[in-house]
C-alpha positions as CSV (number, residue, x, y, z in Angstrom):
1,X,21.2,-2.8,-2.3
2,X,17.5,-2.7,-1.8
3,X,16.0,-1.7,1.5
4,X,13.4,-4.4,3.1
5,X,9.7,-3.5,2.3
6,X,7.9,-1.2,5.0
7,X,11.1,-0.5,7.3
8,X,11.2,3.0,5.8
9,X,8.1,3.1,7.5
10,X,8.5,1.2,10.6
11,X,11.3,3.7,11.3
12,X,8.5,6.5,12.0
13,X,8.1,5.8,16.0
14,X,7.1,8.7,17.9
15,X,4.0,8.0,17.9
16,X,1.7,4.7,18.0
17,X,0.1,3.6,15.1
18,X,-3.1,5.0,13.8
19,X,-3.1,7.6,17.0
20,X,-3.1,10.7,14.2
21,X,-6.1,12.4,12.6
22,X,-5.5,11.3,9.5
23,X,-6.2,7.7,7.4
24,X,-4.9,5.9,5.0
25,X,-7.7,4.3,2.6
26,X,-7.8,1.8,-0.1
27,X,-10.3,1.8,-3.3
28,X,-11.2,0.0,-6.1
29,X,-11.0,-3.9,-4.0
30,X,-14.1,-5.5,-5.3
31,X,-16.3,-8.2,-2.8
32,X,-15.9,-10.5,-5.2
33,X,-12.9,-11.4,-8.2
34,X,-12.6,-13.1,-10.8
35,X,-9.6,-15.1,-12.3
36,X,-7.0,-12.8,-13.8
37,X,-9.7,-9.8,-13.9
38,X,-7.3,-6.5,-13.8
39,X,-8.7,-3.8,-11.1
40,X,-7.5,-0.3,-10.7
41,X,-6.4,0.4,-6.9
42,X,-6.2,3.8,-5.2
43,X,-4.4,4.4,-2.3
44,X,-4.7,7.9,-0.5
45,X,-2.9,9.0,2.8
46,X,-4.3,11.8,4.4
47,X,-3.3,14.1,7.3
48,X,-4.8,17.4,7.4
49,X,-1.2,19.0,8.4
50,X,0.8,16.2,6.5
51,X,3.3,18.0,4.8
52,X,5.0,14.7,2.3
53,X,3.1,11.4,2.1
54,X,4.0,7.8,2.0
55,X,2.9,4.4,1.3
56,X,3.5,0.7,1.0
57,X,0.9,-2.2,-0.1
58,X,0.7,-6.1,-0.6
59,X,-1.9,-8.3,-1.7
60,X,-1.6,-11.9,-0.3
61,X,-3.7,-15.0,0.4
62,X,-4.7,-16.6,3.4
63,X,-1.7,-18.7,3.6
64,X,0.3,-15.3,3.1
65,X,1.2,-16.0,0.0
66,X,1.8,-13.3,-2.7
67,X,-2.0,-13.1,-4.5
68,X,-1.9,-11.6,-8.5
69,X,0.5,-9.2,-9.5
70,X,0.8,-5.4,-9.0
71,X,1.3,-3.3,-11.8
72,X,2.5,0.4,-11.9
73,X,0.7,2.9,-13.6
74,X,3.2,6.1,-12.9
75,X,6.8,4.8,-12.6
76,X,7.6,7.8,-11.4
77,X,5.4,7.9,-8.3
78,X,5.1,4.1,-7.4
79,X,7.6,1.1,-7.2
80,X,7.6,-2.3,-7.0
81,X,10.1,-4.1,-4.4
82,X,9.7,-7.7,-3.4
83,X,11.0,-9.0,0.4
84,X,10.4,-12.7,2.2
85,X,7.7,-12.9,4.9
86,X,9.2,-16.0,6.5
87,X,9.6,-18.2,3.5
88,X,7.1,-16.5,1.3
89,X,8.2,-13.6,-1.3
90,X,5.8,-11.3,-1.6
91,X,5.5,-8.0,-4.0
92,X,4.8,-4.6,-2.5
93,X,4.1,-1.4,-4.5
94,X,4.9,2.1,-2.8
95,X,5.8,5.7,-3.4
96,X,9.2,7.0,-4.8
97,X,11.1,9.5,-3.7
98,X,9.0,11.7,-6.5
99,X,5.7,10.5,-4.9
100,X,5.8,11.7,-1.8
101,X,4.3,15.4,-2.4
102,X,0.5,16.0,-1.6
103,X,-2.0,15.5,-4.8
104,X,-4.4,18.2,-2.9
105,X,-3.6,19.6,0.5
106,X,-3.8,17.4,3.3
107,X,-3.5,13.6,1.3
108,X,-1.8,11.4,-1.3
109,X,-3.2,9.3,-3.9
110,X,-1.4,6.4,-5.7
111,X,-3.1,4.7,-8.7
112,X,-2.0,1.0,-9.5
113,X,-3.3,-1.6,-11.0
114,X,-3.9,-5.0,-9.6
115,X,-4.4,-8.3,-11.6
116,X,-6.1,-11.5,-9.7
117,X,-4.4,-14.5,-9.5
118,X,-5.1,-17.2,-13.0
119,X,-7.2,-19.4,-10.3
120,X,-8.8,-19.4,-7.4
121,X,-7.2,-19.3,-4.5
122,X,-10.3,-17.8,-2.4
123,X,-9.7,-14.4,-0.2
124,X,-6.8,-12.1,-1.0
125,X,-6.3,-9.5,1.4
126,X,-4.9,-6.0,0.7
127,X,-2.6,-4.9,3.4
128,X,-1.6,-0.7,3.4
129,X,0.4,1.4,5.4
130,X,0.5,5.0,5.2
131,X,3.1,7.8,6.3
132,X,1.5,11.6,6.9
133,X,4.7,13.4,7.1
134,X,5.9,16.6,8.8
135,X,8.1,17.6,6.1
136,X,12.0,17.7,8.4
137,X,13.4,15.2,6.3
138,X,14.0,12.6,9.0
139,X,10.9,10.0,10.5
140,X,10.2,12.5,13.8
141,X,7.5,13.4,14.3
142,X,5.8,11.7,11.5
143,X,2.6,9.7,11.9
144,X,1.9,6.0,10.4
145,X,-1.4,4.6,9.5
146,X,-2.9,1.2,8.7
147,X,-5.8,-0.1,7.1
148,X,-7.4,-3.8,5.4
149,X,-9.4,-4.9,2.7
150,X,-10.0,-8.3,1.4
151,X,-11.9,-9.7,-1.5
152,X,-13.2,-13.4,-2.5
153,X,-12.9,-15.6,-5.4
154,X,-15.9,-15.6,-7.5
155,X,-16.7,-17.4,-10.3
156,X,-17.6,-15.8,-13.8
């Protein structure tokens, strides 16, 4: 059985969110897409005495709707699970087991690629949480991070 999206991080608690010194950031969202335009997406956690890192991110509309697909790069860093938001089913891409250990000390980075919906649907929204873990193999003392982006429908 598949575990819900994000409750592997909402099981991190000691400490409130965003309170660390570290960040979770999101790159490659444009200001403006275009209908099925394909965009590579770089998530990075960072946590200057993070010891494993995690992450989880969805794209959605303003109705919170699911908004273009995700599409995995590295299978064996990232994933793709789905889970319900109320009644809509939305797609999340996060870290494997495998792609949780730091790409340079002190952060993460995921690569993915996203592909914009076939029509307009205006704003999508890009939704990321990050774990910066301690390294004990259970969510103590581990701190959680959040961050937004969003990006309108253009027209070519």
């Amino acid at each position: 059985m598949r575990r819900l999206p994000g409750r592997h991080l909402r099981s991190h608690v000691d400490f409130p969110v965003n309170s660390g010194s570290g960040s979770i950031t999101i790159a490659g969202v444009p200001k403006i897409w275009l209908p099925e335009q394909r965009m590579s997406i770089t998530v990075t956690t960072s946590q200057e005495d993070g010891v494993n890192y995690g992450f989880q991110l969805t794209a959605i509309d303003d109705l919170g709707r699911a908004a273009g697909t995700l599409i995995l790069e590295d299978t064996i860093q990232t994933q793709i699970v789905e889970g319900f938001v109320g009644t809509n089913l939305r797609q999340y891409v996060q870290h494997t087991s495998a792609g949780i250990v730091p790409t340079t000390f002190g952060s993460k980075s995921w690569t993915f690629t996203w592909n914009a919906p076939s029509q307009h649907i205006g704003r999508v929204s890009f939704y990321a949480a990050g774990n910066a873990a301690n390294g004990s193999g259970k969510t103590d003392g581990d701190y959680i991070y959040t961050t937004a982006k969003a990006s309108v429908g253009g027209s070519a």
